[in-house]
Phi, psi and omega in degrees: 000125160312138172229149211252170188312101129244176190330324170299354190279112199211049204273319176296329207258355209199010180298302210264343181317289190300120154309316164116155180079051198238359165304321189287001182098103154199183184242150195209088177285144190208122145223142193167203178258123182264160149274277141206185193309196184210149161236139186246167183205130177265177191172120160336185173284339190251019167299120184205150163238150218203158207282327208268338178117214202235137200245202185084160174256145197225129215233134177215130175272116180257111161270115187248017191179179190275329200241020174202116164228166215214133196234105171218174172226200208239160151200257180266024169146161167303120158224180152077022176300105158268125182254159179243132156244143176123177203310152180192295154269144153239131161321094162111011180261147152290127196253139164231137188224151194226109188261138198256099155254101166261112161311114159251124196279316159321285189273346187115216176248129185248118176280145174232137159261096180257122188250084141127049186080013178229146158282128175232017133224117178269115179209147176246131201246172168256132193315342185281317169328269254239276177338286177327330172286148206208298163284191151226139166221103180276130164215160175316153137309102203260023175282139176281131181104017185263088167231162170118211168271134191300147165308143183246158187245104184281318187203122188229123201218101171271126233264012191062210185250156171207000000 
């Protein structure tokens, strides 16, 4: 289903954030208020997303509930979904969520997603990958039970490598 611009939408405002070369290690900080879900997305220059799906390489956060959340990435299809179930969000709370690109010189790159100082997903991606983002795009969640008032985003910052 179509959703019209909303605040959560903060994709123009967030062109110039990545630098690209997010292989080398950063942190890509959020914060705000949740509501209900979300999907956050990371993307390449040929990102776009469409009635038609998703082309680009793609990093996609799903959050679909307060206690679930779902981390994949695009390549020649969705695989490989690792989900977190248990505490993370709370309805109607302020949230900080941090996703952590940590330089491994073996395995690559390993995202740790951490909300409010706890990791609730791990995963390792490939530097090829990863070297590619350029965008952000937050939109509602279109997962069934995602209704109500949208999440709001107060601040999103990339914090560079540490």
């Amino acid at each position: 289903r179509e959703h019209a611009r909303p605040e959560t939408d903060v994709r123009c405002k967030l062109q110039e954030l990545l630098p690209g070369g997010l292989g080398t290690g950063g942190i890509i900080s959020f914060e705000g208020t949740f509501n209900s879900c979300f999907d956050l997305m990371l993307g390449d220059d040929n990102f776009h997303v469409s009635g038609n799906g998703v082309s680009g390489q793609i990093l996609l956060v799903a959050v679909r509930g307060p206690e679930y959340i779902l981390l994949n990435t695009h390549g020649s299809g969705w695989e490989h979904e690792e989900p977190h179930n248990g505490p993370a969000f709370i309805e109607g709370g302020k949230f900080q969520m941090d996703l952590k690109f940590l330089r491994d010189e073996e395995l690559g790159i390993e995202l740790v997603i951490e909300v409010a100082g706890k990791p609730v997903v791990k995963r390792f991606i490939s530097e090829f990958v990863v070297n590619a983002f350029k965008k952000i795009n937050i939109r509602p969640g279109n997962f069934r039970n995602c209704a109500g008032t949208l999440s709001t985003f107060t601040r999103i910052e990339y914090l560079g490598r540490r």
